[in-house]
Structure formats: structure tokens, C-alpha cells
Phi, psi and omega in degrees: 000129172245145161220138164231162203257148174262293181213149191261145152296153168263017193231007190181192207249006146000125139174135206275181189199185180221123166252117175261146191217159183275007165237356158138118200010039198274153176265162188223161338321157159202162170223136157235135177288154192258077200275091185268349159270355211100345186223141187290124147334102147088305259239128159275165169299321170299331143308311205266337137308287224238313182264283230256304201096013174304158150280307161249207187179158169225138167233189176222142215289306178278344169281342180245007147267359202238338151174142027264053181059145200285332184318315206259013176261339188292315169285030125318291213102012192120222165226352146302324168290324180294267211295343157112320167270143179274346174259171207288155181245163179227148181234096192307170178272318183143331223305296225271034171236322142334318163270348176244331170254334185252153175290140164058057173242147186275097173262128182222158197295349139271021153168231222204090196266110205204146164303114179314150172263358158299283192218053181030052166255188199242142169224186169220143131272127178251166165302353182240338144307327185293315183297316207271350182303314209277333176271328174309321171282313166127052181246165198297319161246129206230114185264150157340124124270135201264141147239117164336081215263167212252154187230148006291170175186121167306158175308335189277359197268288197306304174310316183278332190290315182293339160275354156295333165315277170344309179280322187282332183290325170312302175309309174295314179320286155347283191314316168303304165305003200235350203225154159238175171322177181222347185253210164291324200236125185308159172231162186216149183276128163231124170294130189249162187273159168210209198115005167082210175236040162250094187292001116015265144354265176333288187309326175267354155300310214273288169349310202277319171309343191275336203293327174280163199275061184250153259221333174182145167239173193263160159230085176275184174073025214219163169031075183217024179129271267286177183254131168351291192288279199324316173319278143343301177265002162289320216270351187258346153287334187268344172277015160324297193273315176308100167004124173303318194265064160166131203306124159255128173268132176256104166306128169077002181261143019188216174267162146348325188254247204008299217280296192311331158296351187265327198265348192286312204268343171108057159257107160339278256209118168197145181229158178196154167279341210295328161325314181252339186284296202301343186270347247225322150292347180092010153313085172252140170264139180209171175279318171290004172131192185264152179226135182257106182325319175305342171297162189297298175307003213227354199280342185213048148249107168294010185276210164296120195324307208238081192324317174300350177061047193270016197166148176289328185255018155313318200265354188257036157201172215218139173289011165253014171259323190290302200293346200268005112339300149270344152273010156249026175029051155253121203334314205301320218271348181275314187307322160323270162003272218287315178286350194263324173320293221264340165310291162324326178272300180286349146278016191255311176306304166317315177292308159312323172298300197294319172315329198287304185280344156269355165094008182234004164325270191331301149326295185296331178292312174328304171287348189255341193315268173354308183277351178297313208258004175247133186276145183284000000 
């Protein structure tokens, strides 16, 4: 994997770039959507091509190791062969589904001893089963296991947890380089920063995660409770530190004003659930704000979800169809949602970038944040 920054905002530390994969191109700012069983909720590939326009997609090391099992994706060929897409994929280690979803964990200086949340049998992950889990699905990027502190947490909580990150990413790091790819196409490692909301903490994680020779890191532990500005300024202590010539990714964030206060701080790389979970809910993001589809007002309004035409399938349903859809909890109406969410986020990124290389990111965030920031 290579990157390079195409161009810095000149008003903010803002800038896109190009990561090349052996499977293809990707542009920064960029978000991927997140398909944590393998499959993006609601979404076919072809929409996930053709219509949303991804470049990568993520999926995750525990859900599809707990099923459909690593057995039946190795005889697969990987998980591009199981699941059908051909671009690149990223794959989380798993941590922070371990600490929020299975039951009953044991945690020790060699992993994370923890109950299936299906059907409670027990398993364990180490840094170095999270590598070989993660080279059996075959994904283009592979991350650290981590453990995920949790917010609020005292500083000594926080501390101790981060230096277990640390002995373990030494440990994951170590497995990867000692193990190869199993498929065709190369993989790449990332170490994630973690600290908690201490920058202290933040700072001497991004140090330690920059001392390896990994190609991009990660930013964990972030948008778990904590309040928006503290987030922001975690994020500005550790781009302190993080190498320029290599893509930093921020896990799991965010919302729309997130994600652009984020790319405001040199953050790349960004995945959320929130797009298909939240349309899936009746939750639509548009340039005039978010709407919660399900009101009483949106039932005998015909114009366009998404007057602005920011996405195709804004303009090919009209918000009094969406909603009686979702409120007759009809399948088309999560799919509808979800494709139109994720549409948004990836013309939101897309739109930061050509702002960031015409020289007006600023200006266009300053205008658009409001309207981002407004309920419908």
C-alpha cells in the first residue's frame, strides 16, 4: 500500500491524498461503509458500486469469525471471493466488539477470554490470533488488537489499559511480519492510538503507534460518550504527532459535523455504522438537515428526500413515500434510507476533498456546518 497527500488546505491542517492498493484506488477524505458481517445492511453490491460509489468498505474480524466462521471464508478464497466485492476491504480486529458486545470477559496480559453474543460459547483473542484471524479473511488492511477504554474512565484506568494496547500491538505487529498473506494481494497492518480522553495519554500512544514501520494508523477509543470538543481535541493532539506521509484513520466516527471537524484536524479515513443504523430508523441526513422521517409533517410532503440532489436516490422518492414506508416497516423503506445516508456521507467527503484542492475548505465548511447541524 502507498499514500501520498495531494494537497493541504491552506487555512487548516485539512488534506486530501491517494492510497493505492493492490485492488485499487482509493481518495481521501474518504468514509467507508460498514458491512460488519460481510454484508453493508440493506445495500447490494451493485448500489454499493454504482449508486453510494464506495472505494473500500470494513468489515469485522468478530463478527464473521463467530459466523459464518473463518473455515468456510478461507474456502472461499478469502472474503472478496465469499462476499463478491472486488475493492479494497478493511478489516477492525475485533476489540471494541469484544468489550461491548460478548459476555462474561476475562481480560489478561494474553488477550480477551469472552462468551459468543449468539449462542455463549467461549472463546479467546490474542494479538496474535486477531493476525492470523484477519489474514485468513483476506482483508487489504488489518488492524491491532486493542482494548477499547471505555468513557468516562480515571486516568490510571486509562493508563493501564493503554499500556496493554502497546505490549499487544508489539505482540500483533511482531505476528504479522513473522506470517504471510494467503491470497493474492497484499496486506497491510495498522496500529491504533488509544488514551482515553487524556492528552498526555493520546500523545504518548500516537508516539508510540508512529515508531512502527506500518504504512497508516488508526484512532481508537474516540466518539464512545465523551463530548464533541474533547474528541476534537484528542484528535489534534495525536495529529501532532502522526506522521504526514501516512493515512490516519479515526474509528467509528461519526456524525456529518464530526466527520468535517475531523478532516479540519488532517484526519483521512473514517467508518460508522451510523448511516444505515440511523435510515434504518427513519434518521435521513440531507443538505438541509437531518429529518426524522417518521413525522406526522413529511406524511403529505412530495417534494424530494433530498431536494438538493446530493445523491441519486434523493431525488427518485419523495418524503411522503419514504416515510409511509418506514413506518409500515417496509424492508424497501430501511433500503431506501440506508443507500441514500451513505450516498451523502460519501458526497460529503467527496465535496471536502475538491474543497480541500480548490482552496475553499474552509469557507464551504463554515457554510455548510449549519445546515448539517440542523433538525428538520
Amino acid at each position: 500500500m502507498f499514500f501520498r497527500v495531494k494537497s493541504f488546505d491552506k487555512d487548516t491542517n485539512a488534506r486530501s491524498g491517494i492510497i493505492e492498493t493492490g485492488r485499487g484506488i482509493i481518495e481521501t477524505p474518504v468514509f467507508m461503509p460498514v458491512g460488519s458481517a460481510g454484508s453493508v445492511k440493506g445495500v447490494s453490491l451493485h448500489e454499493l458500486e454504482n449508486s453510494i460509489k464506495a472505494s473500500i468498505i470494513l468489515a469485522n474480524t468478530y463478527h464473521l469469525y463467530l459466523r459464518p466462521g473463518i473455515e468456510i471464508i478461507r474456502q472461499a478464497g478469502g472474503i472478496h471471493g465469499f462476499t463478491g466485492w472486488q475493492k479494497p476491504i478493511l478489516t477492525d480486529s475485533g476489540g471494541y466488539q469484544v468489550f461491548s458486545l460478548a459476555d462474561n470477559i476475562k481480560l489478561s496480559e494474553e488477550g480477551a477470554v469472552f462468551r459468543s453474543h449468539i449462542d455463549g460459547s467461549k472463546h479467546m483473542f490474542t494479538p496474535e490470533n486477531v493476525v492470523d484471524i484477519q489474514r485468513l479473511i483476506g482483508a487489504d488492511i488489518i488492524m491491532a488488537f486493542d482494548e477499547c477504554t471505555p468513557y468516562p474512565c480515571d486516568y490510571g484506568y486509562a493508563k493501564k489499559s493503554m499500556e496493554l494496547t502497546h505490549r499487544w500491538l508489539k505482540r500483533g505487529w511482531d505476528r504479522f511480519n513473522n506470517t504471510v498473506p494467503l491470497y493474492a494481494e497484499n496486506q497491510v497492518f495498522f496500529p491504533i492510538v488509544q488514551g482515553g480522553t487524556y492528552a498526555g495519554l493520546r500523545t504518548e500512544s500516537a508516539h508510540f503507534a508512529a515508531g512502527f514501520d506500518s504504512p497508516g494508523i488508526a484512532i481508537g477509543g474516540l466518539s464512545v460518550g465523551e463530548p464533541a470538543d474533547i474528541m476534537y481535541e484528542m484528535i489534534e493532539h495525536v495529529n501532532k504527532v502522526l506522521p504526514e506521509h501516512k493515512p490516519r484513520y479515526l474509528m467509528g466516527v461519526g456524525t456529518p459535523v464530526n466527520i468535517l471537524e475531523a478532516v479540519e484536524r488532517g484526519v483521512d479515513m473514517f467508518d460508522c455504522v451510523m448511516p444505515t443504523r440511523n435510515g434504518r430508523n427513519g434518521t435521513v441526513f440531507t443538505l438541509q438537515g437531518v429529518m426524522n422521517i417518521k413525522n406526522r409533517k413529511w406524511k403529505d410532503d412530495f417534494s424530494p428526500v433530498d431536494p438538493d440532489a446530493t445523491t441519486i436516490i434523493g431525488t427518485q422518492y419523495s418524503r411522503s413515500y419514504l416515510r409511509h414506508l418506514i413506518v409500515s416497516n417496509e424492508i424497501l423503506g430501511a433500503v431506501i434510507a440506508s443507500i441514500h445516508n451513505l450516498g451523502f456521507y460519501i458526497w460529503l467527503v467527496n465535496s471536502a476533498r475538491e474543497k480541500i484542492e480548490s482552496g475553499e475548505f474552509g469557507k464551504w465548511k463554515s457554510s455548510i456546518i449549519p445546515k448539517l447541524n440542523t433538525r428538520l
